[in-house]
C-alpha positions as CSV (number, residue, x, y, z in Angstrom):
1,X,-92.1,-2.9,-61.8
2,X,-92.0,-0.6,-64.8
3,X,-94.5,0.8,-67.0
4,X,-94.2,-2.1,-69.1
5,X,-94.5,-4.6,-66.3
6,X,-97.3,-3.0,-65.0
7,X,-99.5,-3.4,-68.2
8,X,-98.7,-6.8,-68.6
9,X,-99.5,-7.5,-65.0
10,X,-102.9,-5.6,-64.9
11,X,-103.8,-6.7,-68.9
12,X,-103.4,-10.2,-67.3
13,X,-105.6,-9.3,-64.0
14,X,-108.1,-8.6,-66.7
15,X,-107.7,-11.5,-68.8
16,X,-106.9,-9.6,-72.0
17,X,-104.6,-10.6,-74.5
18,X,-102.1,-8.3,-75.9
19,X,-104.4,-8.5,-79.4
20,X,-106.9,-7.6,-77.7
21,X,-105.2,-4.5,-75.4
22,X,-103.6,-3.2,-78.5
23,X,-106.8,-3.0,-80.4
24,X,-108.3,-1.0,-77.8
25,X,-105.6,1.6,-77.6
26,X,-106.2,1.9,-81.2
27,X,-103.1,-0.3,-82.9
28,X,-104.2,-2.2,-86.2
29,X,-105.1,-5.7,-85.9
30,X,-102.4,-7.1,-87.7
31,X,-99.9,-5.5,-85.5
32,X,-101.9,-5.2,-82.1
33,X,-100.0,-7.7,-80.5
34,X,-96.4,-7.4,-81.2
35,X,-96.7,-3.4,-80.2
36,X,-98.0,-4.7,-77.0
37,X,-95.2,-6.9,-76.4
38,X,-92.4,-4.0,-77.5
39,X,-94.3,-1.7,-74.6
40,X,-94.6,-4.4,-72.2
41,X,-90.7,-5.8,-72.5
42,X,-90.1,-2.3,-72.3
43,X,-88.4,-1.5,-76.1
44,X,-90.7,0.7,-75.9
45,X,-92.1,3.6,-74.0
46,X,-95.6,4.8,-74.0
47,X,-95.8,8.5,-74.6
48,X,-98.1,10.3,-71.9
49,X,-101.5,10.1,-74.2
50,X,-100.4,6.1,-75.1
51,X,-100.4,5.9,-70.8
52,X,-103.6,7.2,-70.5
53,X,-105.4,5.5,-73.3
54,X,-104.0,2.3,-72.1
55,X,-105.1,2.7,-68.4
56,X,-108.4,3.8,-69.6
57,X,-108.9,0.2,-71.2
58,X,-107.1,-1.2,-68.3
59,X,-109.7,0.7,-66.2
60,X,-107.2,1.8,-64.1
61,X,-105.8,5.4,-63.3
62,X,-102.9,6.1,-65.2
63,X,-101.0,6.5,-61.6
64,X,-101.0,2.7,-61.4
65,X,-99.2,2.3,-64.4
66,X,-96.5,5.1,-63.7
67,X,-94.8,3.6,-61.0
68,X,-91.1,3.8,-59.7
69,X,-88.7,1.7,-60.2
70,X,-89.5,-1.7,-58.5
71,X,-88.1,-4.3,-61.2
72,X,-85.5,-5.6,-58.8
73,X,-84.8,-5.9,-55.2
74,X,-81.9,-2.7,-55.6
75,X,-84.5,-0.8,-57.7
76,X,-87.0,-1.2,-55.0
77,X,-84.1,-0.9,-51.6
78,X,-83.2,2.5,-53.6
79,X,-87.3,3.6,-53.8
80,X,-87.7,3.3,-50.0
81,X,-84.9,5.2,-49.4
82,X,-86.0,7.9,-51.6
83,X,-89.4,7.3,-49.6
84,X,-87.8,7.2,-46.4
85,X,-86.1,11.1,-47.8
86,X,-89.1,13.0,-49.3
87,X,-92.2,11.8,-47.4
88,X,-90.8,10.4,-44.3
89,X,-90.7,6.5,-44.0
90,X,-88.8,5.0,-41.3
91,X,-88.6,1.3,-40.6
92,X,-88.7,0.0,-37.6
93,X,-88.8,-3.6,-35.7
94,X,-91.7,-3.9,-33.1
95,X,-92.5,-7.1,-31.6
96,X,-89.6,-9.1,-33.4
97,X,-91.5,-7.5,-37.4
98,X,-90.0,-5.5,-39.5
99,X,-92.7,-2.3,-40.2
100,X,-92.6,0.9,-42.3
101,X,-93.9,3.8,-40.7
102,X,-94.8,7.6,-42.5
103,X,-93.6,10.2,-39.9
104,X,-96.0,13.1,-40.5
105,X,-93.6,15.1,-38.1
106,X,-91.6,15.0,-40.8
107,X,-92.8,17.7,-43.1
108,X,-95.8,18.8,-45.1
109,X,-95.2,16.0,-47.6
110,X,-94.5,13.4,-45.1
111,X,-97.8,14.3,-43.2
112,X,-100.0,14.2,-46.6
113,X,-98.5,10.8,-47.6
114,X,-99.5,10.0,-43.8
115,X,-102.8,10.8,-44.8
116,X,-103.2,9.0,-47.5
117,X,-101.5,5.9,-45.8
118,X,-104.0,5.9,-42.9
119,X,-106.6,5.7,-45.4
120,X,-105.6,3.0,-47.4
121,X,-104.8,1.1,-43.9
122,X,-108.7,0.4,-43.5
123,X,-109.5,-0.8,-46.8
124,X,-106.7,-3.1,-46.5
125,X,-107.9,-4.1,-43.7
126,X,-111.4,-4.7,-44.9
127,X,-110.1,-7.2,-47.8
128,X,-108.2,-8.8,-45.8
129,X,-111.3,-9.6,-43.2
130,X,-113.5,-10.3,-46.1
131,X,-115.6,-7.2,-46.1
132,X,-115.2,-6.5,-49.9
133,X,-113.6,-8.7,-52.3
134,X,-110.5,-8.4,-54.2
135,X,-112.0,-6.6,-57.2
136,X,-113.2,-4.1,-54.5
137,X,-110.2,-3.4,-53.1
138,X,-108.2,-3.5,-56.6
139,X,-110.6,-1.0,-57.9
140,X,-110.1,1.2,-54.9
141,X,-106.1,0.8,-55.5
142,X,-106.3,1.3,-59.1
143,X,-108.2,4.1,-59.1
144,X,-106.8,6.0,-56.5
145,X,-107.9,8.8,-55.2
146,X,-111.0,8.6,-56.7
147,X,-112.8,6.4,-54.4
148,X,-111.3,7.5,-51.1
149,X,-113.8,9.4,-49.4
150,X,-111.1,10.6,-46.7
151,X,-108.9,12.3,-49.2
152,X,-111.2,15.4,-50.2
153,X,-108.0,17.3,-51.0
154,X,-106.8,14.4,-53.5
155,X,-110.1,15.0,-55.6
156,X,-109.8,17.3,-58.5
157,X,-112.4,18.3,-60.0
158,X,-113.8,17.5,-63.6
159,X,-112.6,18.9,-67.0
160,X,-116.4,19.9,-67.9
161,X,-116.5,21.4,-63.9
162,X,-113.2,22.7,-64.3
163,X,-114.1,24.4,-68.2
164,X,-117.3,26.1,-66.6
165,X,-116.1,27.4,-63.5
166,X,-113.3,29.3,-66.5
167,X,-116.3,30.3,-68.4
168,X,-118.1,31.9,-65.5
169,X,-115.0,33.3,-63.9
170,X,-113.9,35.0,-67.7
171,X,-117.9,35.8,-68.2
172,X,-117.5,38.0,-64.8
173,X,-114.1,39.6,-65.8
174,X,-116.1,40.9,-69.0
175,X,-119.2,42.3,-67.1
């Protein structure tokens, strides 16, 4: 899916119109809509601040909405293989099923994306046994990494942290 897709799918998720989406982002009334539907048929391209304002009302991290290409079966055969390059995915058949697999043996990248699979695995797992609903697991999706507990390393910290720990550090240069 592109950018595009991906607002219009979410937007929908949330039941928002494109009105009302556009309005929020900060487009006029009168035009709110048909801006929406330029950026979600893709005429358009949202502009890194436009991505993040819109997954902000989305409540989503702006990750979800910057996605490769998946917007047809070619787009997505040529993203695996790319996946299957940089971070290590191999398919495999076990048990007559087709399965992806991340190979941390194959690199640094390939072990973090590991990582990160093998903590999505159990959250999957847990919607799909009924342990938390759909919203649950969408908001742990959606906002990723922010509410996976396993991925300390994935965390960065605040701007306000981030804008003290400078203050303090150029506060000790000075003394």
């Amino acid at each position: 899916m592109a950018i595009g897709e991906r607002i219009r799918f979410i937007r929908n998720l949330r039941g928002m119109t494109q009105k009302y989406l556009g309005t929020l982002v900060g487009f006029p009334e009168k035009t709110a809509d048909i801006r929406m539907a330029q950026y979600e048929a893709g005429t358009r391209t949202p502009k890194e601040e436009l991505t993040k304002a819109f997954a902000n009302a989305l409540e989503v991290s702006p990750l979800a909405l910057n996605i490769p290409d998946t917007d047809s079966y070619l787009g997505l055969m040529h993203t695996l293989f790319s996946l299957e390059d940089r971070y290590g995915l191999t398919i495999e058949t076990r048990d007559g099923e087709v399965v992806f697999h991340i190979d941390p043996r194959k690199g640094k990248d390939a072990a973090r994306i590991s990582e990160m699979v093998y903590a999505w695995a159990p959250v999957a797992e847990k919607y799909r046994t009924g342990e938390i609903s759909k919203d649950e697991y969408d908001k742990w999706r959606y906002y990723y990494p922010e509410y996976d507990a396993t991925q300390i390393a994935a965390k960065v910290p605040s701007q306000e942290l981030s804008d003290a720990m400078v203050k303090a550090f150029k506060k000790k240069l000075k003394d």
